[in-house]
N, CA, C and O of each residue as an XYZ file, in Angstrom:
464
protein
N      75.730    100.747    101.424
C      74.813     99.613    101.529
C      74.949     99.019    102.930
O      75.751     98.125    103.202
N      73.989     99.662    103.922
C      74.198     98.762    105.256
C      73.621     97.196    105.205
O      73.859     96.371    106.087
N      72.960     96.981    104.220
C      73.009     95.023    104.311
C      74.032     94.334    104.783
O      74.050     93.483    105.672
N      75.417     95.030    103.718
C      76.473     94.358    103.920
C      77.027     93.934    105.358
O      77.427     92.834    105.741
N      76.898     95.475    106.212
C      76.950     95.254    107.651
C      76.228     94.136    108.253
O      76.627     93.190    108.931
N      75.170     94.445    107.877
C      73.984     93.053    108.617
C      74.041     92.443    108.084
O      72.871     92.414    107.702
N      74.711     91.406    107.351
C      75.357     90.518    106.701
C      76.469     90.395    107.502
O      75.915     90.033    108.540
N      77.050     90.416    107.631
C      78.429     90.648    108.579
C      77.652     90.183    110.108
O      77.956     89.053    110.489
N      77.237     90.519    110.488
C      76.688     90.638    111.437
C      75.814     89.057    111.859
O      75.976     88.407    112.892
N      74.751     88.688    110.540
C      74.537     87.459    110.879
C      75.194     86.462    110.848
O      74.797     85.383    111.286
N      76.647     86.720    110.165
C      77.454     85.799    110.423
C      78.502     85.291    111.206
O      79.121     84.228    111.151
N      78.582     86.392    112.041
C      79.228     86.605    113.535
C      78.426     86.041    114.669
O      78.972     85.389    115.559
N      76.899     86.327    114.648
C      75.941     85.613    115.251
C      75.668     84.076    114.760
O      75.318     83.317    115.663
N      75.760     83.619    113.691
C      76.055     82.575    113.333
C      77.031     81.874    113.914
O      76.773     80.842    114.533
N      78.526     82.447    113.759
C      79.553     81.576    113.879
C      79.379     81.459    116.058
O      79.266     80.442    116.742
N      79.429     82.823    116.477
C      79.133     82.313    117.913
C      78.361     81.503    118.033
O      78.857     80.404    117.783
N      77.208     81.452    118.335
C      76.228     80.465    118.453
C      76.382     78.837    117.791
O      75.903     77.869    118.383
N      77.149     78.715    116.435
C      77.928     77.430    116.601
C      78.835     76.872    117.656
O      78.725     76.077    118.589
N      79.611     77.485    117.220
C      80.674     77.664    119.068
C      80.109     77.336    120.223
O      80.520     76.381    120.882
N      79.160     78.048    120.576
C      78.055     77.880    121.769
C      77.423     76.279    121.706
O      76.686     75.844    122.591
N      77.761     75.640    120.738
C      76.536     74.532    120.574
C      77.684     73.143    120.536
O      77.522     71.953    120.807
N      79.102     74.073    119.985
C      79.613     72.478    119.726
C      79.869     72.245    118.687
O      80.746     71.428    118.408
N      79.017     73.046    117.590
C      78.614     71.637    116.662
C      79.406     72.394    115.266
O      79.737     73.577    115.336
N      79.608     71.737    114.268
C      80.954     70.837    113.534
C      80.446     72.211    112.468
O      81.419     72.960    112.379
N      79.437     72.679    111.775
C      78.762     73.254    111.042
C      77.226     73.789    111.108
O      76.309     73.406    111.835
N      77.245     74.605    110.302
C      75.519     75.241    110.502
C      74.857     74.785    109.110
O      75.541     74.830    108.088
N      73.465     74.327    109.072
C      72.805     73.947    107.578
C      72.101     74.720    107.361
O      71.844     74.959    106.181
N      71.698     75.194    108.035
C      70.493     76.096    107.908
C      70.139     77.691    108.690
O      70.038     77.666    109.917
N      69.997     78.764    108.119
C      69.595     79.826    109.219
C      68.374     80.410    108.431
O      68.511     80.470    107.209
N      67.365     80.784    108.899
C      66.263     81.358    108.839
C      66.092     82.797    109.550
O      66.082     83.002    110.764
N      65.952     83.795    108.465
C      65.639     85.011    109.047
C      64.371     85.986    108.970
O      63.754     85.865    107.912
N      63.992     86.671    109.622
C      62.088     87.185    109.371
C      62.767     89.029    109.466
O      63.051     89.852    110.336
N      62.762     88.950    108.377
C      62.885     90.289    107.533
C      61.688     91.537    107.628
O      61.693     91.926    106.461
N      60.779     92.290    108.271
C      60.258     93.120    107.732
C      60.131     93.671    106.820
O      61.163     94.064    106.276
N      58.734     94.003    106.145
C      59.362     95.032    104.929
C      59.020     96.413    105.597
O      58.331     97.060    104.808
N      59.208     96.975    106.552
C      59.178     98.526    107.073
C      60.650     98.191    107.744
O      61.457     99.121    107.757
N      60.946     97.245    108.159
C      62.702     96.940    108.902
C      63.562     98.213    108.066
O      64.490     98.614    108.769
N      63.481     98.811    106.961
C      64.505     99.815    106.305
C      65.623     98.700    105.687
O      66.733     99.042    105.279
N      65.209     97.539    105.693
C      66.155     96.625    105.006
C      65.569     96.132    103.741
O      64.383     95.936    103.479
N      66.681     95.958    102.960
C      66.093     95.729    100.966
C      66.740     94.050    100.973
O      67.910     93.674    101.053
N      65.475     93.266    100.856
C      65.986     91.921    100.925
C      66.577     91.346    100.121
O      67.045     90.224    100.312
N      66.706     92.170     98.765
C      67.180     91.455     97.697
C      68.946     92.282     97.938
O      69.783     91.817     97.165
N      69.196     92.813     98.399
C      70.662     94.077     98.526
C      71.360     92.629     99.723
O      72.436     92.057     99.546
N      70.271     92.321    100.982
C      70.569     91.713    101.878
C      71.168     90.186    101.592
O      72.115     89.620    102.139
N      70.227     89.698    100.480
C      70.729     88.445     99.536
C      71.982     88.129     99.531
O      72.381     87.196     98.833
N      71.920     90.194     97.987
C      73.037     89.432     97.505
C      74.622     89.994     98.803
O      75.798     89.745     98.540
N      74.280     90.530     99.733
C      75.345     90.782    100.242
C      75.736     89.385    101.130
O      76.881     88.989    101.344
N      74.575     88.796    101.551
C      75.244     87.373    102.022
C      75.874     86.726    100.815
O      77.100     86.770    100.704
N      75.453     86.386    100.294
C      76.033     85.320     99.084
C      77.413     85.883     99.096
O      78.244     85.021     98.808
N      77.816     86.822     99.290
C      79.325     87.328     99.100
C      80.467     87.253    100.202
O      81.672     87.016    100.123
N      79.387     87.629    101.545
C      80.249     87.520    102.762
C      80.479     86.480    103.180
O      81.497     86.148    103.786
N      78.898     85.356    102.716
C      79.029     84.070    103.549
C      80.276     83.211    103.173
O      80.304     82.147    103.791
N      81.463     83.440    102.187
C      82.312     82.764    101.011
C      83.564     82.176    102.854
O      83.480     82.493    104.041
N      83.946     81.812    102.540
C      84.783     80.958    103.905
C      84.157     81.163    105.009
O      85.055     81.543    105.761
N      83.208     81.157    105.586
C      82.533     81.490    106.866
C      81.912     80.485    107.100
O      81.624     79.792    106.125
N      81.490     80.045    108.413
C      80.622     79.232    109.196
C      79.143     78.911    107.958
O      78.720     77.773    107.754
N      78.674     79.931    107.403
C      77.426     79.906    106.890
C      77.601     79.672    104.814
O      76.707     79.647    103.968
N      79.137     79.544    104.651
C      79.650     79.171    103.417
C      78.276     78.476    102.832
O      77.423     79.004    102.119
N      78.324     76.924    103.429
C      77.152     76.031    102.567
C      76.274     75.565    103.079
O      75.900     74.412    102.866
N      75.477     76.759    104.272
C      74.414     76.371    104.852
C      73.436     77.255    103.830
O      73.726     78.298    103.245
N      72.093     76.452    103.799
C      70.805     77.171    103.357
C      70.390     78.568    103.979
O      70.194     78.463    105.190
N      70.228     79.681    103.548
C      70.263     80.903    104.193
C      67.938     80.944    103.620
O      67.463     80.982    102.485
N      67.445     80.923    104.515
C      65.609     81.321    104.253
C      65.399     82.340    104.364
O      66.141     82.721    105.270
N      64.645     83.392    103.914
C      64.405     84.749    104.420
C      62.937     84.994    104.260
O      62.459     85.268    103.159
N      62.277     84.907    105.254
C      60.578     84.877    105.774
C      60.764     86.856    105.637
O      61.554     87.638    106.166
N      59.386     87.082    104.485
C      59.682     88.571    104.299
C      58.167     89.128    105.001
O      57.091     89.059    104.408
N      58.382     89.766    106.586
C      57.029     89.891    107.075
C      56.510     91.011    106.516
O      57.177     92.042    106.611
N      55.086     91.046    105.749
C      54.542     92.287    105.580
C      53.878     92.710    107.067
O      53.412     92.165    108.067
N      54.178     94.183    106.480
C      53.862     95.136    107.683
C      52.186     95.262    108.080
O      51.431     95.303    107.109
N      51.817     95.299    108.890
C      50.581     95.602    109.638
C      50.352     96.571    110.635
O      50.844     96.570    111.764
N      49.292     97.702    109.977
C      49.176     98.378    111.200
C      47.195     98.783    111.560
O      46.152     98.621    110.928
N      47.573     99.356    112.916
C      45.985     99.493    113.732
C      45.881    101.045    113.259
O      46.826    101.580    112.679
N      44.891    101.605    113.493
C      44.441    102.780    113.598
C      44.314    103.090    114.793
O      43.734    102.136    115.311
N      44.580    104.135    115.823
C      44.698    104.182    116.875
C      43.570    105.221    116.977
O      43.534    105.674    118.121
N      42.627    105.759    116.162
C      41.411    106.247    116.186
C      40.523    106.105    116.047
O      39.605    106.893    116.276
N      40.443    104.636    115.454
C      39.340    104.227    115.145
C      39.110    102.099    115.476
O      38.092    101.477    115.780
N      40.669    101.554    115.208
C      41.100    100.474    115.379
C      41.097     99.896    114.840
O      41.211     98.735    115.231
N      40.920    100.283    112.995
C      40.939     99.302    112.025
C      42.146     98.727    111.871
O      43.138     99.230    112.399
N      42.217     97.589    111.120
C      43.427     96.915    111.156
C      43.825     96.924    109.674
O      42.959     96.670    108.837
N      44.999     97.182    109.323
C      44.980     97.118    107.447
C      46.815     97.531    107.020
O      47.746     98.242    107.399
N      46.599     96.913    106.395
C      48.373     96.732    105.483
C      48.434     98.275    104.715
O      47.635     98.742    103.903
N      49.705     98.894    105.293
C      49.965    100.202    104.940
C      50.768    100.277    103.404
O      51.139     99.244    102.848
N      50.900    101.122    103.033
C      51.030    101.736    101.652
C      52.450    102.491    101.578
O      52.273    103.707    101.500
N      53.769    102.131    101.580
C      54.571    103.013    101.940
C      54.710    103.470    103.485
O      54.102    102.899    104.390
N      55.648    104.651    103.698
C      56.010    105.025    104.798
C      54.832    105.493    105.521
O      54.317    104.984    106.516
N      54.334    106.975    104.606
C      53.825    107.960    105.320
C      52.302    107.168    104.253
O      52.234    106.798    103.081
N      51.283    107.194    105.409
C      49.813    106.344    105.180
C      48.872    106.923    105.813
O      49.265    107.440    106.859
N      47.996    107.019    105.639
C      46.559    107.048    106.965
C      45.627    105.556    106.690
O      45.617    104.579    105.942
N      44.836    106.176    107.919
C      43.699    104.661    107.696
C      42.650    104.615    106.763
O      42.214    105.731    106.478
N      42.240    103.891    106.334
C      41.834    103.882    104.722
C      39.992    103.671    105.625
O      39.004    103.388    104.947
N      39.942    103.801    106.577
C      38.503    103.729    106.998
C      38.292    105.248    107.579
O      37.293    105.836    107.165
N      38.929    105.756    108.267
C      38.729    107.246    108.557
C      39.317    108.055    108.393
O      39.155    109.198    108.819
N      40.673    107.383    107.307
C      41.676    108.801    106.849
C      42.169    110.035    107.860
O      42.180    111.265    107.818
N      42.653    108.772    108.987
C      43.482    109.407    110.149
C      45.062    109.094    110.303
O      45.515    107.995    109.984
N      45.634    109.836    110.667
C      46.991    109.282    110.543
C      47.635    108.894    112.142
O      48.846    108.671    112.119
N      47.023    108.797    113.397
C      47.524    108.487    114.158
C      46.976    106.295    114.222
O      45.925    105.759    114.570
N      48.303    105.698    113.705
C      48.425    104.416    113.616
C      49.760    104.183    114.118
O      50.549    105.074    114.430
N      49.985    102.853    114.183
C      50.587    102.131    114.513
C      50.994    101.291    114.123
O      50.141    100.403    114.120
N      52.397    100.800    113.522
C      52.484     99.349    112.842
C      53.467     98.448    114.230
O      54.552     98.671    114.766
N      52.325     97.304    114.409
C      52.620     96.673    115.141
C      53.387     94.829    114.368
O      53.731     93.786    114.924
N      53.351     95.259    112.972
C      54.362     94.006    112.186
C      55.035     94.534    111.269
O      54.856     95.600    110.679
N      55.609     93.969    111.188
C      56.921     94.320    109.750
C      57.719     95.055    109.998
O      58.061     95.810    109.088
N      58.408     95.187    111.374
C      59.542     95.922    111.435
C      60.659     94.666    111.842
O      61.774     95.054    112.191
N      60.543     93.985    111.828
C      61.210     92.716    112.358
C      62.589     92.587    111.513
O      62.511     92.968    110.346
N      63.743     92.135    111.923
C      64.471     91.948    111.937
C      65.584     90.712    112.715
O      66.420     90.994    113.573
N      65.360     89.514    112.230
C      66.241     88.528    113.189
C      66.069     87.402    112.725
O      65.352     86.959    111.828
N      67.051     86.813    113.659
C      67.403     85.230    113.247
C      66.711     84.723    114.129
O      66.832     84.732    115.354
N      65.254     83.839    112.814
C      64.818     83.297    113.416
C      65.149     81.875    114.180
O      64.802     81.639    115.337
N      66.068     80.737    113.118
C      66.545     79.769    113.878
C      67.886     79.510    113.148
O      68.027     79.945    112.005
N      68.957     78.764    113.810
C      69.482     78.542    113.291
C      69.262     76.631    113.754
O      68.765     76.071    114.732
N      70.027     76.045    112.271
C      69.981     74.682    112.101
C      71.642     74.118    112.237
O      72.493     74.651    111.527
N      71.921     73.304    112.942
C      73.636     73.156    113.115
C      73.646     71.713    112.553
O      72.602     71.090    112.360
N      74.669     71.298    112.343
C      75.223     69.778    112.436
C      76.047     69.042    113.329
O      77.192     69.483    113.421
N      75.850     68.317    113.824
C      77.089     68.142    115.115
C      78.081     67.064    114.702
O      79.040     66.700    115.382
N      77.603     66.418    113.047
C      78.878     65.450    112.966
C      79.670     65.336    112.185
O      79.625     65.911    111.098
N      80.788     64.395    112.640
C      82.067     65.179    111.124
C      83.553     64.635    112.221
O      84.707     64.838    111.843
């Protein structure tokens, strides 16, 4: 289960970036998930809920913005939400496209506290 890693991971980026700021605790982190990212948001959940346990991000609010994917047709230029991995374009049933959303992956903000 690589969540767990990236779980690990946002909380290392978490805890630096407190550090970086000063501040006493984090309340909040917000992340924008793709669904073509190859990441399973519900695996990603529950692997925070487990790692976050004594960490910087223990009893901050964790958000997870889940972007659906979007892609162009690069033969024709329709624009339209794909179906799985392997897709064509549902206007000329070509397969040279492009998904230019939903591969995303990151922290979108984090929220700190500075007092205490």
């Amino acid at each position: 289960m690589h969540e767990m890693s990236i779980a690990l991971s946002i909380i290392d980026l978490a805890a630096d970036q407190a550090k970086k700021a000063a501040a006493s605790k984090i309340v909040e982190i917000e992340l924008d998930i793709g669904t073509m990212s190859g990441i399973e948001i519900e695996a990603l959940n529950y692997a925070l809920e487990i790692a976050v346990k004594d960490s910087v991000l223990e009893f901050a609010e964790i958000k997870i913005n889940r972007i659906e994917a979007v892609s162009e047709c690069l033969e024709c230029g329709h624009i339209f939400v794909p179906e799985g991995f392997i897709y064509h374009c549902p206007e000329c049933s070509k397969t040279n496209t492009r998904v230019f959303k939903g591969k995303e992956m990151q922290v979108r903000s984090i929220l700190v506290d500075y007092s205490e």
